[in-house]
TIVO-2410 file (N, C-alpha, C; in nm, 3 decimals):
# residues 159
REC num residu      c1      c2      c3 atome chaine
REC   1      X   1.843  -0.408  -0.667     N      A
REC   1      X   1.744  -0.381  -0.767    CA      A
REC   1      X   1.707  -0.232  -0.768     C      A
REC   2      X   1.695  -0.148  -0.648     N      A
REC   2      X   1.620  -0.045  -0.643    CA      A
REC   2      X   1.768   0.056  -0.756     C      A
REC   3      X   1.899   0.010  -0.700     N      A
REC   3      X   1.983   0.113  -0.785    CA      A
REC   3      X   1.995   0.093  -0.951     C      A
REC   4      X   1.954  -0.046  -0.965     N      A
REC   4      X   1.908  -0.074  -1.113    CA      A
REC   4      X   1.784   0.008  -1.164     C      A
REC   5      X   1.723   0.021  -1.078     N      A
REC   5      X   1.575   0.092  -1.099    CA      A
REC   5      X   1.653   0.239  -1.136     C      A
REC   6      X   1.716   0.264  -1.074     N      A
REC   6      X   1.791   0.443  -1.055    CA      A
REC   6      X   1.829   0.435  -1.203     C      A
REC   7      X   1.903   0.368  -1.233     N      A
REC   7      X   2.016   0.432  -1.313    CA      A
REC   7      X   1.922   0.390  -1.462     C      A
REC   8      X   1.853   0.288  -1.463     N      A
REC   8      X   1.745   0.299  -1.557    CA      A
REC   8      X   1.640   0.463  -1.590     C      A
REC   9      X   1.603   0.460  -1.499     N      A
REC   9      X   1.516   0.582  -1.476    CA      A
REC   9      X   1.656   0.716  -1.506     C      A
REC  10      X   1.710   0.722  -1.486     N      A
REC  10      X   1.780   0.859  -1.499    CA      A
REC  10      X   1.833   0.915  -1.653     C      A
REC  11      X   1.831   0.692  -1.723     N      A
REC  11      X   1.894   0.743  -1.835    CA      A
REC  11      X   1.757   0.681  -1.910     C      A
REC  12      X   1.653   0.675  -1.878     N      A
REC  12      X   1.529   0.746  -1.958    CA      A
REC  12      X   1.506   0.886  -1.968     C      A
REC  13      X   1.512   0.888  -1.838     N      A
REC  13      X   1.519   1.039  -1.858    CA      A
REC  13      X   1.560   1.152  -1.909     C      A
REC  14      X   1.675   1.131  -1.904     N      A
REC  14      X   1.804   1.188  -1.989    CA      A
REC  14      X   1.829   1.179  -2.119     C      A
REC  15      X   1.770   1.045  -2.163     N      A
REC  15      X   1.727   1.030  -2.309    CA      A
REC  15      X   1.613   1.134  -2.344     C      A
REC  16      X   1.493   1.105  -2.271     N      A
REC  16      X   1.358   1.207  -2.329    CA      A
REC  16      X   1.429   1.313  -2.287     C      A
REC  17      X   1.509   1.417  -2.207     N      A
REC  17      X   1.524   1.559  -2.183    CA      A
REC  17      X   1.608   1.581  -2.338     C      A
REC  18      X   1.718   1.468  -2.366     N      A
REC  18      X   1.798   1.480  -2.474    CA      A
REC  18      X   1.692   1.509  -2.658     C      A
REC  19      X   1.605   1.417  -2.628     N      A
REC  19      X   1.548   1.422  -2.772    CA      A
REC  19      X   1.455   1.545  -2.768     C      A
REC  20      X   1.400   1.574  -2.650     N      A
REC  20      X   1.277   1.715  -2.684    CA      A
REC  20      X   1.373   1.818  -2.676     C      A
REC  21      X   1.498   1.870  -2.577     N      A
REC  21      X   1.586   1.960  -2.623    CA      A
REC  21      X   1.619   1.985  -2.780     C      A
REC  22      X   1.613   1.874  -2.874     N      A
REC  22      X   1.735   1.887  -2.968    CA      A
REC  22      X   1.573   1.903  -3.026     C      A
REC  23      X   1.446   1.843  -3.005     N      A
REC  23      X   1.327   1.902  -3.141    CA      A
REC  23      X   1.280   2.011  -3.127     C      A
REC  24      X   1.287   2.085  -3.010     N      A
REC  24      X   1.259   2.228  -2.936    CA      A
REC  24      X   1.363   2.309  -3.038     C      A
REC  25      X   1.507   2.246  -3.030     N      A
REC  25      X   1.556   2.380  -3.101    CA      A
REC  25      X   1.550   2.328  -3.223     C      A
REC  26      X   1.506   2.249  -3.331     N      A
REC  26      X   1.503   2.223  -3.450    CA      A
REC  26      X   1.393   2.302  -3.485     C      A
REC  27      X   1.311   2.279  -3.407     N      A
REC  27      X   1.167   2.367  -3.429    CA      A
REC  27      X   1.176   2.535  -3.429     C      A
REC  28      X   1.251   2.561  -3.313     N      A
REC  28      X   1.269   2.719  -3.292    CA      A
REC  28      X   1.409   2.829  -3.334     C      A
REC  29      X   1.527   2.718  -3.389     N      A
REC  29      X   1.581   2.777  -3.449    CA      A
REC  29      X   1.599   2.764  -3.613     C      A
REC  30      X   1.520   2.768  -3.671     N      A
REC  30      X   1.482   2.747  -3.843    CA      A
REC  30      X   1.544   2.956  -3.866     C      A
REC  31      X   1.634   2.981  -3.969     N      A
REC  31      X   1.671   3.094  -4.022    CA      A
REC  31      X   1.692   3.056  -4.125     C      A
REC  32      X   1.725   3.179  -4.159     N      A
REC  32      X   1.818   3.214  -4.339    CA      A
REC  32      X   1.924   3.064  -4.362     C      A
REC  33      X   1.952   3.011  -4.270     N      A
REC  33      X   2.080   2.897  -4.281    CA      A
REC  33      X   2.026   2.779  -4.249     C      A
REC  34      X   1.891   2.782  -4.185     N      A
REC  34      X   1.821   2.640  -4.223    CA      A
REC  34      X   1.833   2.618  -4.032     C      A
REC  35      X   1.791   2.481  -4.038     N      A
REC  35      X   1.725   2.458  -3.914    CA      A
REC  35      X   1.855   2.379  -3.769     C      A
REC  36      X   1.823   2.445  -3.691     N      A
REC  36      X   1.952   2.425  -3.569    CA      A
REC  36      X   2.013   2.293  -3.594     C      A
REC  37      X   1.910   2.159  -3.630     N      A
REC  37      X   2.000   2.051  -3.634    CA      A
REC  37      X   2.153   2.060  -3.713     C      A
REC  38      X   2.183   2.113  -3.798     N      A
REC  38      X   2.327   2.081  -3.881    CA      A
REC  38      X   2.427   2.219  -3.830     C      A
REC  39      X   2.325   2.326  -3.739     N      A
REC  39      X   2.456   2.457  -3.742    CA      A
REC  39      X   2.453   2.452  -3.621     C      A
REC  40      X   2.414   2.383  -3.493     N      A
REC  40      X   2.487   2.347  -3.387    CA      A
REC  40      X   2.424   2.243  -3.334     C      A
REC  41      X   2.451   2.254  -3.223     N      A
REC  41      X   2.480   2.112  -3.138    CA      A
REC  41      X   2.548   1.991  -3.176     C      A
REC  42      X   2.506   1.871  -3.127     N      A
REC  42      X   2.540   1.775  -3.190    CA      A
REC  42      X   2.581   1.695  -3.358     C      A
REC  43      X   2.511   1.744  -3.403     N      A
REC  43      X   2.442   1.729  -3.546    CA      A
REC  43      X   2.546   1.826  -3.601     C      A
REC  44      X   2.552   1.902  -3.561     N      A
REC  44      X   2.650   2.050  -3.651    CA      A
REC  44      X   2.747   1.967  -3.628     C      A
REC  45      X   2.811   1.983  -3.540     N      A
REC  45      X   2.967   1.884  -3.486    CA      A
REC  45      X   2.993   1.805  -3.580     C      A
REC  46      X   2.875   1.698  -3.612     N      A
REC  46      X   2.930   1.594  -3.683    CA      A
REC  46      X   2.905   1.619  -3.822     C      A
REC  47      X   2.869   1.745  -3.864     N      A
REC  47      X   2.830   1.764  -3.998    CA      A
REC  47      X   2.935   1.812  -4.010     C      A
REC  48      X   3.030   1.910  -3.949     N      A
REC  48      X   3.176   1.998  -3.930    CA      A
REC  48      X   3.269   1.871  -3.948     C      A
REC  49      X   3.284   1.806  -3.846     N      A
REC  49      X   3.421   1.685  -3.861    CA      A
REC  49      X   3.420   1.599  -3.965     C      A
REC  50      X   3.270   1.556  -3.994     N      A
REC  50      X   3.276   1.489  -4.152    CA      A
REC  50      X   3.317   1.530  -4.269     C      A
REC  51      X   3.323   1.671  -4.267     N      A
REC  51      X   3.266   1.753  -4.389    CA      A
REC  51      X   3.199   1.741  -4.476     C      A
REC  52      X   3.045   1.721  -4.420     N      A
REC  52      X   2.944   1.693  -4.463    CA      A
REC  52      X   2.891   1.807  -4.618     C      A
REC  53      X   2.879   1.762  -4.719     N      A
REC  53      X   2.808   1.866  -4.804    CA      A
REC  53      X   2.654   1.892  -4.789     C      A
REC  54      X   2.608   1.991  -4.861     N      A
REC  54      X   2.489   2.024  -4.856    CA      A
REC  54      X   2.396   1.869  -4.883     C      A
REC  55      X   2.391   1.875  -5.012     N      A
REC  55      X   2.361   1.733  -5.038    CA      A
REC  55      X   2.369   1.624  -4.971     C      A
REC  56      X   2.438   1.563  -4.884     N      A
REC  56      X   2.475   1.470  -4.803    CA      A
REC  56      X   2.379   1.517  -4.673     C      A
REC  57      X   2.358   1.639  -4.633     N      A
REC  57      X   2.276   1.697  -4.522    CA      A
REC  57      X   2.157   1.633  -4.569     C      A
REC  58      X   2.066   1.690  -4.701     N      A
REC  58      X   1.989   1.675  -4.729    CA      A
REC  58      X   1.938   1.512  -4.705     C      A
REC  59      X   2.033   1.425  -4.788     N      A
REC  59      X   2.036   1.291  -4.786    CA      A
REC  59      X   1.947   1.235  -4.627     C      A
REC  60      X   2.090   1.286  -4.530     N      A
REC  60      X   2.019   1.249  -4.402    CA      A
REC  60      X   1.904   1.308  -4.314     C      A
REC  61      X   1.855   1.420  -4.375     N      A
REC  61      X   1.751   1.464  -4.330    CA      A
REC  61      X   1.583   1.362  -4.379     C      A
REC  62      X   1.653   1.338  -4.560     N      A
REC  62      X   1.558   1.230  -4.580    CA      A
REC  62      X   1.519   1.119  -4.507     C      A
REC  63      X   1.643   1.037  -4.474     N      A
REC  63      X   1.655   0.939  -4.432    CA      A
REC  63      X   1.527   0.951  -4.263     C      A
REC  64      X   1.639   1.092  -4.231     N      A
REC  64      X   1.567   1.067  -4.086    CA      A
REC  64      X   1.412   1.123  -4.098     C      A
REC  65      X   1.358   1.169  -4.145     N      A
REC  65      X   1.248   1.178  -4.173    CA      A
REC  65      X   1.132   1.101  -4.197     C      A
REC  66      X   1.212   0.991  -4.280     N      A
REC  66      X   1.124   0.814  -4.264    CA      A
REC  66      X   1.130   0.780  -4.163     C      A
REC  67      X   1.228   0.794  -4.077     N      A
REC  67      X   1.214   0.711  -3.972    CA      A
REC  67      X   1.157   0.806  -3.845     C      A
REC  68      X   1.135   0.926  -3.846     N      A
REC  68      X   1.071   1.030  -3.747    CA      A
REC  68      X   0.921   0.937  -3.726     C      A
REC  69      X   0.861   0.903  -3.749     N      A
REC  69      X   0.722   0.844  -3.676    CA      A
REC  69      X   0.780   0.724  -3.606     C      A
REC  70      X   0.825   0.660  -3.650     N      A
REC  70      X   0.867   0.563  -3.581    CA      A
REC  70      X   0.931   0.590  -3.401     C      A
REC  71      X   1.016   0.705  -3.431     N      A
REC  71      X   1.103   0.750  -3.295    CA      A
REC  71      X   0.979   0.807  -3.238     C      A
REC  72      X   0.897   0.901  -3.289     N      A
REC  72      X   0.836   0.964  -3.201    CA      A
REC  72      X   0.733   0.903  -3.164     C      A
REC  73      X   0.716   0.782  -3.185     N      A
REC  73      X   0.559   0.675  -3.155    CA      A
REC  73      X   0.646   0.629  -3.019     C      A
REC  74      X   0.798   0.578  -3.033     N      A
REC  74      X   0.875   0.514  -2.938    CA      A
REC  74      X   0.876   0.611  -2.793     C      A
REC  75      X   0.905   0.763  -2.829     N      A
REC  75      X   0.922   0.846  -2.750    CA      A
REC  75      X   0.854   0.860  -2.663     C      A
REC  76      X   0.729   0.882  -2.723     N      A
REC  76      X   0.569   0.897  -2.666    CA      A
REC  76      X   0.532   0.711  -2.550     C      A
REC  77      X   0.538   0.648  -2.610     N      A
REC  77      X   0.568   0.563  -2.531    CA      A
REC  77      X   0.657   0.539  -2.426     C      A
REC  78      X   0.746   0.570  -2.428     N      A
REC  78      X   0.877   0.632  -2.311    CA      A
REC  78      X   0.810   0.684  -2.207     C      A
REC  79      X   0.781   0.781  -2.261     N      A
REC  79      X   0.725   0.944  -2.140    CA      A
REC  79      X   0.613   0.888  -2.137     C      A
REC  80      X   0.508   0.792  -2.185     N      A
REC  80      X   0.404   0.742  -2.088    CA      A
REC  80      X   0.446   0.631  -1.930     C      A
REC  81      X   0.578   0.568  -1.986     N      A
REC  81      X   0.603   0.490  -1.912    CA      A
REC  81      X   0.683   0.547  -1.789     C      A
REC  82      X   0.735   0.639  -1.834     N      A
REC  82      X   0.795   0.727  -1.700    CA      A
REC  82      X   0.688   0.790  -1.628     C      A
REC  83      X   0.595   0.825  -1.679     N      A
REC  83      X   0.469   0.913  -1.607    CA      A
REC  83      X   0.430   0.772  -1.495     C      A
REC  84      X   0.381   0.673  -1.588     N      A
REC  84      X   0.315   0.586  -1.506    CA      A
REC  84      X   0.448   0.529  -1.392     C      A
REC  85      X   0.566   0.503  -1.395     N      A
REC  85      X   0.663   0.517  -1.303    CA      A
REC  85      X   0.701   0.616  -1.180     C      A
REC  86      X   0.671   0.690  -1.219     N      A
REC  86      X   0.661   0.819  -1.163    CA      A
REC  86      X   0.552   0.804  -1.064     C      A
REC  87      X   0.426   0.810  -1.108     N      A
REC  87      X   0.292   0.804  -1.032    CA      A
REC  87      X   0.295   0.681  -0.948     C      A
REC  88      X   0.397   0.556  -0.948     N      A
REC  88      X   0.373   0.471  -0.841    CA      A
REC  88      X   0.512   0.483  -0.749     C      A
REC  89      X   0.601   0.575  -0.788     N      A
REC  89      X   0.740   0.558  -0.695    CA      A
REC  89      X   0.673   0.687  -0.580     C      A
REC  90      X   0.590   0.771  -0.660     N      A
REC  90      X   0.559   0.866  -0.574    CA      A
REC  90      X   0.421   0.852  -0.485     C      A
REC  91      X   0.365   0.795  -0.523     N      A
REC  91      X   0.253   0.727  -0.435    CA      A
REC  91      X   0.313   0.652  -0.319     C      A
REC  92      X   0.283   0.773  -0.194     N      A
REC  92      X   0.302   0.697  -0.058    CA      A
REC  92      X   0.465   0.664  -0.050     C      A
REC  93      X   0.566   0.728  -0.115     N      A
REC  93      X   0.724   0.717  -0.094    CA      A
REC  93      X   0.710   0.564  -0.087     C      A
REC  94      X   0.676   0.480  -0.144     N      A
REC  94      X   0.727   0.321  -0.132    CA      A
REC  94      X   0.650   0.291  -0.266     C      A
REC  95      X   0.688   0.179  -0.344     N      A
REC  95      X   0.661   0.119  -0.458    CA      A
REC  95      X   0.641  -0.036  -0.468     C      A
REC  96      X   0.551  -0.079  -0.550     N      A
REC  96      X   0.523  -0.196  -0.523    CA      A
REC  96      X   0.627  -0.314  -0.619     C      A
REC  97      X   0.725  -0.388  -0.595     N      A
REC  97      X   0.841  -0.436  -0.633    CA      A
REC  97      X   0.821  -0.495  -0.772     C      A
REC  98      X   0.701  -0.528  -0.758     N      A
REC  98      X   0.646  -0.674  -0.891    CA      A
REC  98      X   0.594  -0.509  -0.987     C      A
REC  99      X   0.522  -0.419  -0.981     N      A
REC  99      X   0.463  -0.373  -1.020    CA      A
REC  99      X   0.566  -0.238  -1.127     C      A
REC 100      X   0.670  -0.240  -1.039     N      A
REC 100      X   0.805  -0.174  -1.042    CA      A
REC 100      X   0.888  -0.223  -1.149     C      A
REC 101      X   0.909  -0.335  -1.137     N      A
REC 101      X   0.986  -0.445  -1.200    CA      A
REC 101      X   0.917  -0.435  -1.329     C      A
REC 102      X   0.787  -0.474  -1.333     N      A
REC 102      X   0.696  -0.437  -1.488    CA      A
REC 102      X   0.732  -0.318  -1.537     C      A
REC 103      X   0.694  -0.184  -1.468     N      A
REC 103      X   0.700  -0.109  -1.561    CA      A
REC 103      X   0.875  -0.040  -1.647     C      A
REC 104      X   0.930  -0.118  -1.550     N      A
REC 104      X   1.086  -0.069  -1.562    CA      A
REC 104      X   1.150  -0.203  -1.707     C      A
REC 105      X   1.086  -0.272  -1.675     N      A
REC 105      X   1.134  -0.365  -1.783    CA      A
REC 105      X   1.036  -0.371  -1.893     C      A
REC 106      X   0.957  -0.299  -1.960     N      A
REC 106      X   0.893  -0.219  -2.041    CA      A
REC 106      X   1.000  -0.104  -2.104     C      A
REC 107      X   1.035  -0.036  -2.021     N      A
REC 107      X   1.087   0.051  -2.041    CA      A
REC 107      X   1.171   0.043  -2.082     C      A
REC 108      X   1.272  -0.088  -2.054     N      A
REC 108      X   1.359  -0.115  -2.123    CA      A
REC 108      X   1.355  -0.150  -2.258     C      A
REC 109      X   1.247  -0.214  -2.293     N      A
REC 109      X   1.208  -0.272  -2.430    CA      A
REC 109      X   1.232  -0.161  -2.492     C      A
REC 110      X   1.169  -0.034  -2.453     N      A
REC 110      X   1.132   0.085  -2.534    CA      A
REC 110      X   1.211   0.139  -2.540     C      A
REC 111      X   1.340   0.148  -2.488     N      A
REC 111      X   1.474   0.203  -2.484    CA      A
REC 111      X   1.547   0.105  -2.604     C      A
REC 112      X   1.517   0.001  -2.567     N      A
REC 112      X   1.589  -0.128  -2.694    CA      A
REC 112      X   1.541  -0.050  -2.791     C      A
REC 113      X   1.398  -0.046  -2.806     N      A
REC 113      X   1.362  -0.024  -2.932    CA      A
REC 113      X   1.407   0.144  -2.971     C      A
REC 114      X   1.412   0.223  -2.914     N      A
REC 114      X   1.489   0.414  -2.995    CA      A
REC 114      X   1.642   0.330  -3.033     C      A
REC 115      X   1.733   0.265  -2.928     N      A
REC 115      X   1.830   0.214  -3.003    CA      A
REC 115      X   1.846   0.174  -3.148     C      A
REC 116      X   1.763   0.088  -3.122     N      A
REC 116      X   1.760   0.017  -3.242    CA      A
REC 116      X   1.727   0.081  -3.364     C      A
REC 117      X   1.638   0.175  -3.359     N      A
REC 117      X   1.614   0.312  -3.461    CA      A
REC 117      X   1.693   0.382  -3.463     C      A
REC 118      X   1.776   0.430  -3.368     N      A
REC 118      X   1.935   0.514  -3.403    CA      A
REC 118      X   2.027   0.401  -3.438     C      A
REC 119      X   2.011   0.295  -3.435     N      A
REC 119      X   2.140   0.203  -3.535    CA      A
REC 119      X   2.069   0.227  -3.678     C      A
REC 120      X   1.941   0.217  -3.697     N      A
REC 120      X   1.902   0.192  -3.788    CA      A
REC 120      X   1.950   0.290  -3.885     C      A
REC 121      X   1.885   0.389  -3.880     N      A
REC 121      X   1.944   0.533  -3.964    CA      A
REC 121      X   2.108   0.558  -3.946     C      A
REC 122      X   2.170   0.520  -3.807     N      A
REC 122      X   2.338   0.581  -3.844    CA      A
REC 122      X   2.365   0.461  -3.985     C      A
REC 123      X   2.326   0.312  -3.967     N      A
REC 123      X   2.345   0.238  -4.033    CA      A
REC 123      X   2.306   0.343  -4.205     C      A
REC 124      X   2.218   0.342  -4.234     N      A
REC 124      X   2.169   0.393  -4.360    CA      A
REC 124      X   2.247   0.519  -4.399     C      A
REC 125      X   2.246   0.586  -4.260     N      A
REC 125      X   2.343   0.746  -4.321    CA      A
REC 125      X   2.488   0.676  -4.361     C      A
REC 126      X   2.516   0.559  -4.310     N      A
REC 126      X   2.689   0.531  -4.352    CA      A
REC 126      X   2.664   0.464  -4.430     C      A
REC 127      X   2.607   0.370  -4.450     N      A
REC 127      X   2.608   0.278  -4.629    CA      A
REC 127      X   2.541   0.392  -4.731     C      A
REC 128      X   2.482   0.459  -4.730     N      A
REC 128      X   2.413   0.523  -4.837    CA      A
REC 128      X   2.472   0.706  -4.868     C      A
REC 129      X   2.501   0.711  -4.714     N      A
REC 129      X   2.532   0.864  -4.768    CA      A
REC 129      X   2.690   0.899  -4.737     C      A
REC 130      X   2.806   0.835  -4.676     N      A
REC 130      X   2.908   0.888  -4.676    CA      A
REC 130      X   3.026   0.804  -4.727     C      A
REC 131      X   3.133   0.876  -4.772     N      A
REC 131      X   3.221   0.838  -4.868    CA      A
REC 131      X   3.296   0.745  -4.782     C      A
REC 132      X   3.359   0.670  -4.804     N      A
REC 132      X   3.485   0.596  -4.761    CA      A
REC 132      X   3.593   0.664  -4.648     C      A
REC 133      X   3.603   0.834  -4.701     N      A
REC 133      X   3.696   0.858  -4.606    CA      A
REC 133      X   3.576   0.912  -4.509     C      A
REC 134      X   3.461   0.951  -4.536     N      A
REC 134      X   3.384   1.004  -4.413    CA      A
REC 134      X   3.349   0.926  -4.331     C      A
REC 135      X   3.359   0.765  -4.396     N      A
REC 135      X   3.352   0.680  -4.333    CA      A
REC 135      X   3.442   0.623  -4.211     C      A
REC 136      X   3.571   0.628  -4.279     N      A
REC 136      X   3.687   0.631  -4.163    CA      A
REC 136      X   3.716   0.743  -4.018     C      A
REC 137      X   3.648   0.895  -4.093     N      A
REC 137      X   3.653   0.989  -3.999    CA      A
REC 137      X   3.511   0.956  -3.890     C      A
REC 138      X   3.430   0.885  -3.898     N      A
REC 138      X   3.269   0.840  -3.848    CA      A
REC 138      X   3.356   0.715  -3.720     C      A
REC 139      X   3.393   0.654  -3.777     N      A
REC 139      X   3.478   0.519  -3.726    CA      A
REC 139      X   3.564   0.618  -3.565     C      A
REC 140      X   3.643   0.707  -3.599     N      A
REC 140      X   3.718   0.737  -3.516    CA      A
REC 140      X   3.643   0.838  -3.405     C      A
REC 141      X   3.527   0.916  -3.448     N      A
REC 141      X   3.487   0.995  -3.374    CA      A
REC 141      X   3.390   0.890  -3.287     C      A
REC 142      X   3.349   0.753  -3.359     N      A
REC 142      X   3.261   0.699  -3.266    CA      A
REC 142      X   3.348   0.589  -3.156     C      A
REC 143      X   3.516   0.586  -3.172     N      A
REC 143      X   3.636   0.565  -3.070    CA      A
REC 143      X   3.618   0.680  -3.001     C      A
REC 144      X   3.642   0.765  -3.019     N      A
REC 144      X   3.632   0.914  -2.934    CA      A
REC 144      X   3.555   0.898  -2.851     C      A
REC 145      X   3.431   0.893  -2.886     N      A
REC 145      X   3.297   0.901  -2.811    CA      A
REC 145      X   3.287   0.819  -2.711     C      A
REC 146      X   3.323   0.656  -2.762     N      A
REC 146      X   3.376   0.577  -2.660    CA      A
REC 146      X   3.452   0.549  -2.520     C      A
REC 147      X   3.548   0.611  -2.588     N      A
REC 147      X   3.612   0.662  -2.505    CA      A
REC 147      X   3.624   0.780  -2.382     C      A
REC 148      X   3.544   0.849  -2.449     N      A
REC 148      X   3.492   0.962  -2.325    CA      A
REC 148      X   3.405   0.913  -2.244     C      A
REC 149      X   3.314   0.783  -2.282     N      A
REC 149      X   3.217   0.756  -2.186    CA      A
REC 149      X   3.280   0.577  -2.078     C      A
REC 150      X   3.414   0.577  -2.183     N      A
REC 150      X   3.485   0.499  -2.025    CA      A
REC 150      X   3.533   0.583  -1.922     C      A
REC 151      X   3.583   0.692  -1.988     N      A
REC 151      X   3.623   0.772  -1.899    CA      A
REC 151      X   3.509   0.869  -1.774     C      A
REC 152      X   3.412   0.903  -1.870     N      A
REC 152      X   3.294   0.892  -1.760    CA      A
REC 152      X   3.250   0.819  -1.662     C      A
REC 153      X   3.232   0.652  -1.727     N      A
REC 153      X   3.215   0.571  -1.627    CA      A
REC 153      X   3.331   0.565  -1.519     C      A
REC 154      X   3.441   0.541  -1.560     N      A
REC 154      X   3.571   0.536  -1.455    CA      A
REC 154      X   3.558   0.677  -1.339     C      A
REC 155      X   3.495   0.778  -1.384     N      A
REC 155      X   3.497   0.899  -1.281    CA      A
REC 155      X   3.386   0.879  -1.211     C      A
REC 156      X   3.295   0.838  -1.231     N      A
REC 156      X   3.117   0.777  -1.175    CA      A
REC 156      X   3.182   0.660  -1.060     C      A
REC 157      X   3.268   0.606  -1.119     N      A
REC 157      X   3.307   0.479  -1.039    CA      A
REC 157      X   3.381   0.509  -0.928     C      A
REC 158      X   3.451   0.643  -0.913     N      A
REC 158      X   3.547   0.657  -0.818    CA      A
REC 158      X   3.516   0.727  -0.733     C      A
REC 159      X   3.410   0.804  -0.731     N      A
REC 159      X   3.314   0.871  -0.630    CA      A
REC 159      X   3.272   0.819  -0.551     C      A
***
């Protein structure tokens, strides 16, 4: 249980370091060419391999924009639940198992639930905003992706 506890906790974590990284630079890199989400990182990538048009950007900026309260009500909930995780793994180096078990399976809910809001919108950005073939090129990069993270797991595994 306790390494279930780990690998839960690391990829909360890693989730909240992932989403305030990417709103930190949405926030702080806004120029003449518009805001960091579509001209790098992640978001650029997949705006590049799609060949996303302006319009089609726009589209999904709408989209994600409805659904921005939603993620960030989820988020905020996250990082309360890691705080309060936090404050009992570190209290006295020992944790109380039942108490552990609660807040970690909470956490999971709340992880279900950002999932479920990133199906939600990739769902909407592919029925509503991309063509057939961007559709097929979406299909293969999310094999790709797949695939890099068996291959992750398989290198995690052999250590």
């Amino acid at each position: 249980m306790a390494r279930k506890t780990i690998w839960i906790t690391l990829g909360c974590a890693l989730l909240v370091a992932g989403i305030t990284v990417a709103w930190t630079q949405t926030q702080r890199w806004a120029g003449p060419h518009g805001h960091f989400w579509f001209h790098h990182g992640p978001m650029g990538f997949v705006a590049r391999e799609l060949d996303l048009t302006d319009n089609q950007k726009s589209q999904i900026k709408t989209i994600w924009e409805g659904e921005r309260p939603n993620v960030s009500e989820l988020v905020h909930k996250l990082a309360s639940e890691q705080k309060e995780l936090n404050a009992l793994t570190l209290q006295n180096g020992t944790a109380d198992d039942a108490k552990l078990q609660d807040i970690t399976t909470r956490e999971g809910a709340t992880l279900a639930k950002l999932l479920a809001e990133k199906e939600k919108v990739r769902g909407k950005v592919y029925a509503q905003v991309l063509t057939p073939a961007q559709r097929t090129k979406a299909d293969d990069l999310l094999k790709r992706l797949s695939s890099h993270l068996d291959r992750l797991a398989d290198r995690i595994g052999s250590h």
